[in-house]
Backbone as CSV, one residue per row, in Angstrom:
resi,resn,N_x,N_y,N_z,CA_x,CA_y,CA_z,C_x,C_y,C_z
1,UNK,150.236,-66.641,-99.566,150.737,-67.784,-100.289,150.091,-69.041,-99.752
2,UNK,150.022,-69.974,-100.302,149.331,-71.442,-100.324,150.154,-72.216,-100.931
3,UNK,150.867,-73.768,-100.113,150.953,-74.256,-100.259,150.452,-75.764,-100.489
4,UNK,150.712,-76.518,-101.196,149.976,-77.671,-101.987,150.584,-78.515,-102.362
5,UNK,150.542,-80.042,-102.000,151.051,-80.860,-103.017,149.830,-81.944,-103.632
6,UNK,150.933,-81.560,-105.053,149.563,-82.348,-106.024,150.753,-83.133,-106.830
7,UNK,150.422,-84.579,-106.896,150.907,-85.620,-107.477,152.657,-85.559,-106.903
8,UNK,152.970,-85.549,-105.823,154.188,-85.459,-105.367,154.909,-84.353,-105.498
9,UNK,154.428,-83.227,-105.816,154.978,-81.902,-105.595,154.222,-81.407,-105.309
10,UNK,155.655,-80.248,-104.590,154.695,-79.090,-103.569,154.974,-77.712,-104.717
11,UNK,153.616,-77.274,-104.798,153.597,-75.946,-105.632,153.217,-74.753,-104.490
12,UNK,153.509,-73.706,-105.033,153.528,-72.414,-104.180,152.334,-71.581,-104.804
13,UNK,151.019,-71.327,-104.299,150.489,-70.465,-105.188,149.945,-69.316,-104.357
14,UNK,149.637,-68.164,-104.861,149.297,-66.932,-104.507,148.117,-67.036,-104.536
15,UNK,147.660,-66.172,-103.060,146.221,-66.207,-102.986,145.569,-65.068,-103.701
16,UNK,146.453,-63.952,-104.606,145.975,-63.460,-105.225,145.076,-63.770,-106.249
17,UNK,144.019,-63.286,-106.781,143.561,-64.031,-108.189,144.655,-63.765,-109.285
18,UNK,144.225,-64.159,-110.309,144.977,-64.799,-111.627,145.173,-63.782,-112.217
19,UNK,146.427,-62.940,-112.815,146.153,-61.696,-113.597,144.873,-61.857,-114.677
20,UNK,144.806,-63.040,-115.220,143.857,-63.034,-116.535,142.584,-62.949,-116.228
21,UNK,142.375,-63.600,-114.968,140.348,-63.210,-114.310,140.223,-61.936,-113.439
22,UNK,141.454,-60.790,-113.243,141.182,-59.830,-112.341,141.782,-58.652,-113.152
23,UNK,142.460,-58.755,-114.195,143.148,-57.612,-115.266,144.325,-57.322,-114.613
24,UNK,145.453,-56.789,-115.618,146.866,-56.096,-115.589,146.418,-54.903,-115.080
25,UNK,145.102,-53.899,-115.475,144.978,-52.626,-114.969,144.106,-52.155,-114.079
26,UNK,143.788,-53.120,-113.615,142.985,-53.111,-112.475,143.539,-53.119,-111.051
27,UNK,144.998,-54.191,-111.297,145.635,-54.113,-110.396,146.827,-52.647,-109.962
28,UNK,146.628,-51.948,-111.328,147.678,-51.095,-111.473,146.599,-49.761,-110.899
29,UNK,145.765,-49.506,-110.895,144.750,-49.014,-110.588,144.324,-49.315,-109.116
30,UNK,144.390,-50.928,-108.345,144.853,-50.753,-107.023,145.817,-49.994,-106.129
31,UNK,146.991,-50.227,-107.218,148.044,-49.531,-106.880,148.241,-48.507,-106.573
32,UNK,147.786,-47.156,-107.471,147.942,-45.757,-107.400,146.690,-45.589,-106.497
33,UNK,145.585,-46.106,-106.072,144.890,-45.709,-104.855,145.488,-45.963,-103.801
34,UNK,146.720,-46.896,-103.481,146.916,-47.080,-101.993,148.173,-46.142,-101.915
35,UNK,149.315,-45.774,-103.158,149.888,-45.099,-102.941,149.483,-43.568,-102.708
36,UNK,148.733,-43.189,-103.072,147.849,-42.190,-102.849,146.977,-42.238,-101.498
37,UNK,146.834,-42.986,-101.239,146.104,-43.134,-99.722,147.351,-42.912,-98.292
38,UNK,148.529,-43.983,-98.942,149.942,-43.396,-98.292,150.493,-42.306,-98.069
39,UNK,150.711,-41.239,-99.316,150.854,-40.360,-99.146,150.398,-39.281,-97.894
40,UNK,149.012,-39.517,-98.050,148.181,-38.964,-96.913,148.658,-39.165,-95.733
41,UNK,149.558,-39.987,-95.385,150.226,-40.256,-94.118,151.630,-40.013,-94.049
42,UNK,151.963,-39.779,-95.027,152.978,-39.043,-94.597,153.385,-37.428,-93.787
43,UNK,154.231,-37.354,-92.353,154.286,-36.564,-91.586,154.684,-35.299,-92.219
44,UNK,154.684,-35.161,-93.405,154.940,-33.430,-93.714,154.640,-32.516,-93.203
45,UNK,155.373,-31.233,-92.661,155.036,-30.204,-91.692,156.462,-29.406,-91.528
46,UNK,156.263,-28.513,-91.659,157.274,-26.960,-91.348,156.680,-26.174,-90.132
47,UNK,158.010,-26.201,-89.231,157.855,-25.534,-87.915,158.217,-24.777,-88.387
48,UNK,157.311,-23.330,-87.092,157.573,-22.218,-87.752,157.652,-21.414,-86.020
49,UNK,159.272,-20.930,-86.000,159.472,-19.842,-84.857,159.826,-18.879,-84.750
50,UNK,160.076,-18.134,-83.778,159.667,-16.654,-83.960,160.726,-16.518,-82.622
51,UNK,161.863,-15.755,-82.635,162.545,-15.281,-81.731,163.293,-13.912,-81.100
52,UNK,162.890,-13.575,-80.366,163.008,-12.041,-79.857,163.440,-11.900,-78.611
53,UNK,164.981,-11.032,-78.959,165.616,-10.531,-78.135,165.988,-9.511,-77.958
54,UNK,166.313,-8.765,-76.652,166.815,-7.397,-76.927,167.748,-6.944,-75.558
55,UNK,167.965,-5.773,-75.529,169.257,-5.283,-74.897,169.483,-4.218,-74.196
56,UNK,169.034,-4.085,-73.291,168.932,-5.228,-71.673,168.073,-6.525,-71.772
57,UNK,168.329,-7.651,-71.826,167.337,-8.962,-71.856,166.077,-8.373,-70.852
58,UNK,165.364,-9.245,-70.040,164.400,-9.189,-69.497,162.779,-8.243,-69.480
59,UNK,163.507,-7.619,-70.935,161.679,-6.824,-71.022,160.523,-7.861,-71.543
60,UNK,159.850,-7.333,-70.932,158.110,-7.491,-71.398,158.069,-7.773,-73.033
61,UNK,157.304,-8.815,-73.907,157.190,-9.157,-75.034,155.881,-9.090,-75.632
62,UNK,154.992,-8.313,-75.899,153.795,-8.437,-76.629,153.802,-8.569,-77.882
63,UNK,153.297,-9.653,-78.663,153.426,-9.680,-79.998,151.748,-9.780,-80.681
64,UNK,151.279,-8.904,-81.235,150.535,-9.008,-81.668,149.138,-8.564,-80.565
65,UNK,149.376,-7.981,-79.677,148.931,-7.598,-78.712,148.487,-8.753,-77.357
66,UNK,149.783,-9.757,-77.646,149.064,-10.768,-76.630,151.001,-10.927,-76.187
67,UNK,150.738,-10.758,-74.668,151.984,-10.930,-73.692,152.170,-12.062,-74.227
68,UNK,153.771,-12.312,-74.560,154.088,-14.059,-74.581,155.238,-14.089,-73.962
69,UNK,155.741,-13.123,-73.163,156.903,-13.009,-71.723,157.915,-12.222,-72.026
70,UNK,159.084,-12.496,-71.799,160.234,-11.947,-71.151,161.220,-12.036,-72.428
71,UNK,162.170,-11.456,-73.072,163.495,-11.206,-73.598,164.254,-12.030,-72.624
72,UNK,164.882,-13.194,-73.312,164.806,-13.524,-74.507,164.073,-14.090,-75.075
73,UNK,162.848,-14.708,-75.744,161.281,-15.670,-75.822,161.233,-16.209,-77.116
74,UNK,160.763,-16.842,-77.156,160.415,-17.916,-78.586,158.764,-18.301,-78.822
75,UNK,158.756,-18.303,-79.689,157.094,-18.459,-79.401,157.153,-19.044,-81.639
76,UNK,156.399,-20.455,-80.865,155.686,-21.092,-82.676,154.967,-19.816,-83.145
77,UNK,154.647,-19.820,-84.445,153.648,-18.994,-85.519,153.178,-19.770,-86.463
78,UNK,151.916,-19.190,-86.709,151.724,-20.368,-88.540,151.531,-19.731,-89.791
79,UNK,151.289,-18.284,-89.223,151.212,-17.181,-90.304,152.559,-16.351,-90.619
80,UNK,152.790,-15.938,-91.893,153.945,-15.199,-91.880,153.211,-14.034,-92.190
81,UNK,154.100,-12.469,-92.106,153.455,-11.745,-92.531,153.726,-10.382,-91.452
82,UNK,153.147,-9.389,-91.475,154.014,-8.026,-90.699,153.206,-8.588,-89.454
83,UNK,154.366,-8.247,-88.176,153.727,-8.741,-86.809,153.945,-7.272,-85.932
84,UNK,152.755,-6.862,-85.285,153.782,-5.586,-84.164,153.736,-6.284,-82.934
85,UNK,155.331,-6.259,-82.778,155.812,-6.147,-81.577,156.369,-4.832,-80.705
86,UNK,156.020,-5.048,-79.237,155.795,-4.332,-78.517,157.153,-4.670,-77.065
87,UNK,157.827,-3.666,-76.950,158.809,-4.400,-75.822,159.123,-3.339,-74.680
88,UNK,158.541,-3.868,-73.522,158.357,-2.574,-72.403,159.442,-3.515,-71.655
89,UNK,160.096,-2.216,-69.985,160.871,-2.181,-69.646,160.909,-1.116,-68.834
90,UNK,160.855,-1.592,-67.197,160.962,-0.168,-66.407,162.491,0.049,-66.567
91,UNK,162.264,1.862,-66.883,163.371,2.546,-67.149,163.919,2.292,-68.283
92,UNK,163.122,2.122,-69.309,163.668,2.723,-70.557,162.125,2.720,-71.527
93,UNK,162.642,3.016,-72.909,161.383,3.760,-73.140,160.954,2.319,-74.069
94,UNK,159.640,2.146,-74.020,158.775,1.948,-74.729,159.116,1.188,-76.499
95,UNK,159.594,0.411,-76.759,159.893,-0.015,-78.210,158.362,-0.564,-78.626
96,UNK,158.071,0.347,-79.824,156.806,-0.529,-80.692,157.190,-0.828,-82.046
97,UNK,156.778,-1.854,-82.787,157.447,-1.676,-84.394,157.133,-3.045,-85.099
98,UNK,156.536,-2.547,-86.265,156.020,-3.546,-86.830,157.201,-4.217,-88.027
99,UNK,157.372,-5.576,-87.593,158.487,-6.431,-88.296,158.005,-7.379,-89.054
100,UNK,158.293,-7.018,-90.344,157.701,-8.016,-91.225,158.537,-9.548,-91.152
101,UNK,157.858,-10.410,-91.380,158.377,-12.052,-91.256,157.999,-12.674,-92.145
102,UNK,159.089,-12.702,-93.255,159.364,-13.088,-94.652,159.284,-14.591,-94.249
103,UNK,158.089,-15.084,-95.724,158.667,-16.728,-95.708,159.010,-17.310,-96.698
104,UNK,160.131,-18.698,-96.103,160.911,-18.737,-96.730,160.392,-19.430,-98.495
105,UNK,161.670,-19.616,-99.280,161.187,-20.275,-100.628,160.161,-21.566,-100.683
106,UNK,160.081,-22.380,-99.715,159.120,-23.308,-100.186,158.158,-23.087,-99.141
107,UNK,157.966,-21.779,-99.193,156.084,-21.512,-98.493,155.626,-20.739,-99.018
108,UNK,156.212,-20.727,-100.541,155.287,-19.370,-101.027,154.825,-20.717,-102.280
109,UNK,153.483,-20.591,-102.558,152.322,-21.094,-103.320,152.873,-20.955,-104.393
110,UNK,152.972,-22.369,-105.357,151.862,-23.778,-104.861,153.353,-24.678,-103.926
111,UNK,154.304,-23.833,-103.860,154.689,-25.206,-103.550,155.002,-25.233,-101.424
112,UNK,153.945,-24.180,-100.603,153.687,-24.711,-99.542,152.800,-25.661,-99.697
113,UNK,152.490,-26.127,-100.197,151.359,-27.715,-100.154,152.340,-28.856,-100.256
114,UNK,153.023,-28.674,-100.832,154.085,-30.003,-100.553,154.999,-30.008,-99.236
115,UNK,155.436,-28.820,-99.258,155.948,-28.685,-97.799,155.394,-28.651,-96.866
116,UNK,154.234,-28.320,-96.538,153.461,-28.693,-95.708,152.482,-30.007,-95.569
117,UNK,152.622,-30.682,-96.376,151.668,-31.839,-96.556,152.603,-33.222,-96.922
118,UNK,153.574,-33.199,-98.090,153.999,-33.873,-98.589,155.491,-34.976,-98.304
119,UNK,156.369,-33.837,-97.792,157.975,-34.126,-97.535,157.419,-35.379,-96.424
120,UNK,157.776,-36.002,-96.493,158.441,-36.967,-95.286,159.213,-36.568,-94.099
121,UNK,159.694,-35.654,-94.091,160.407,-35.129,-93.136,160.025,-33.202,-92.242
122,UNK,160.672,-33.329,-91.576,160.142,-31.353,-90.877,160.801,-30.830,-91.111
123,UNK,160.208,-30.031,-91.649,161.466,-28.353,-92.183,160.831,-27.669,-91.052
124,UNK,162.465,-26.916,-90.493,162.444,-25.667,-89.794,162.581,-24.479,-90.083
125,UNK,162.109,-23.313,-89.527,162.346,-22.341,-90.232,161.786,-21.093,-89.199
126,UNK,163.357,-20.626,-88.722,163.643,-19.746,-87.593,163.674,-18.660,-87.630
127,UNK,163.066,-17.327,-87.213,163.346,-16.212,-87.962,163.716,-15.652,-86.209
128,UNK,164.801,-14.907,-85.924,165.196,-14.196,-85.189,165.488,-12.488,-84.708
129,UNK,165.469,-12.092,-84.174,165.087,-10.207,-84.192,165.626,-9.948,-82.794
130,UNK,166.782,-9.061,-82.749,167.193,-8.405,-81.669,167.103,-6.917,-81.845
131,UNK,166.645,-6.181,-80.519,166.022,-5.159,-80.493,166.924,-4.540,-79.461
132,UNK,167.172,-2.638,-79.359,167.670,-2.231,-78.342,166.992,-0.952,-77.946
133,UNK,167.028,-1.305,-76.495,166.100,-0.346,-75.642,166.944,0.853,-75.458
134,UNK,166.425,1.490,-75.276,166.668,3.051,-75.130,166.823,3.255,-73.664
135,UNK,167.525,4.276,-72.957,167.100,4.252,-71.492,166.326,5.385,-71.261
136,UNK,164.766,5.566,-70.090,164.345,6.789,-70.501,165.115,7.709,-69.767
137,UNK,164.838,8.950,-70.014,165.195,10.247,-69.604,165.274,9.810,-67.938
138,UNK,165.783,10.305,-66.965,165.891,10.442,-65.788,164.098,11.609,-65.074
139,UNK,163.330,11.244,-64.613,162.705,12.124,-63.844,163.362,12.320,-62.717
140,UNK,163.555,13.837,-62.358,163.495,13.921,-60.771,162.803,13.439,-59.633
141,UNK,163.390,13.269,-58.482,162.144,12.792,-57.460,161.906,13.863,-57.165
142,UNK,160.182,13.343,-56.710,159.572,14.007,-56.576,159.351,14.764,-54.527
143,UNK,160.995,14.328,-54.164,161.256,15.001,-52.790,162.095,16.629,-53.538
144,UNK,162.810,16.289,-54.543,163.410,17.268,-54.732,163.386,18.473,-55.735
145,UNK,162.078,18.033,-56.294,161.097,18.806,-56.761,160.196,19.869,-55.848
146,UNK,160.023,18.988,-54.831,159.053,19.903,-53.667,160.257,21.080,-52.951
147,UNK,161.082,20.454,-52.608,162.355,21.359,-52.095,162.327,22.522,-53.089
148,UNK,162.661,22.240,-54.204,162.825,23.844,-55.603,161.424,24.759,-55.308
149,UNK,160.242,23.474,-55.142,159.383,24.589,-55.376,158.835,25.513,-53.756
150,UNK,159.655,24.974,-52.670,159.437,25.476,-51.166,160.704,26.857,-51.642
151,UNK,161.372,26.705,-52.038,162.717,27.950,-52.022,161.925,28.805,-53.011
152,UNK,161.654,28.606,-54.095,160.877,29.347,-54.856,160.216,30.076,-54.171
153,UNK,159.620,29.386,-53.686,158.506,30.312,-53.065,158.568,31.224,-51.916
154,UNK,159.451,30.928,-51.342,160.042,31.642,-49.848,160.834,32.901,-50.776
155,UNK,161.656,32.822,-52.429,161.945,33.942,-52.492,161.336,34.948,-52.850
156,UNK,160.355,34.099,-53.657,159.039,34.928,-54.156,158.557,35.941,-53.007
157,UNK,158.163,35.386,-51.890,157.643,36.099,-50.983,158.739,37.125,-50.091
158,UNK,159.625,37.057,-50.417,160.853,37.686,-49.901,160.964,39.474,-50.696
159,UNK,160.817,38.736,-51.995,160.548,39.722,-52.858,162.565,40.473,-52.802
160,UNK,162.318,41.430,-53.862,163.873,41.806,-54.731,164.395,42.961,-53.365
């Protein structure tokens, strides 16, 4: 704005130019480029986590063949889609199993591009999985294994 006085008044004028020397649609045409340039800045983005637990807590977590720790664990993702997880544990057996990780309604195409690009705000979106371990079988030790097989053998040689 610019102020001015001419012949005892003060007029207010805009340093814009004049609609009539710069056009009605030219300026409207400024317009939708900067709102469009705005857009682009807006923080749109969907977190995406992944949580796995199981029972006894503290096993081993491989997902996808890469350790990411201990029961109970959390770990970001950006892909949805079948994951194998893997959950070891001395003294019990071995869990492998591939868990698919459904996503949710606004990440399925076209309209993850708005959710991911567009919203103004962060969508979350948590997917959780509890798992239960098995305990393994008991092995004998291997002191009292040797014992069976020393008597064995002493009757063997004893003979009937």
């Amino acid at each position: 704005m610019k102020l001015e006085i001419r012949n005892s008044k003060l007029e207010f004028r805009s340093l814009l130019p004049e609609p009539s020397c710069f056009g009605y649609r030219t300026w409207g045409f400024v317009f939708t480029i900067l709102a469009i340039l705005t857009l682009g800045l807006l923080p749109g983005c969907v977190h995406r986590r992944l949580t796995i637990n199981s029972n006894p807590p503290g096993a081993r977590v491989l997902l996808d063949g890469n350790e990411v720790g201990e029961t109970p664990t959390s770990v970001d993702f950006t892909h949805y889609g079948t994951r194998e997880i893997v959950l070891q544990k001395d003294g019990y057996d071995t869990l492998k199993t591939m868990q698919a990780v459904p996503p949710p309604w606004y990440q399925i195409p076209p309209l993850d591009f708005f959710a991911d690009n567009l919203l103004p705000y962060q969508l979350t979106n948590r997917h959780e999985y509890s798992y239960q371990l098995q305990p393994s079988p008991t092995v004998p030790s291997t002191q009292g294994l040797r014992e069976r097989a020393n008597s064995m053998r002493s009757e063997a040689h004893a003979g009937p």
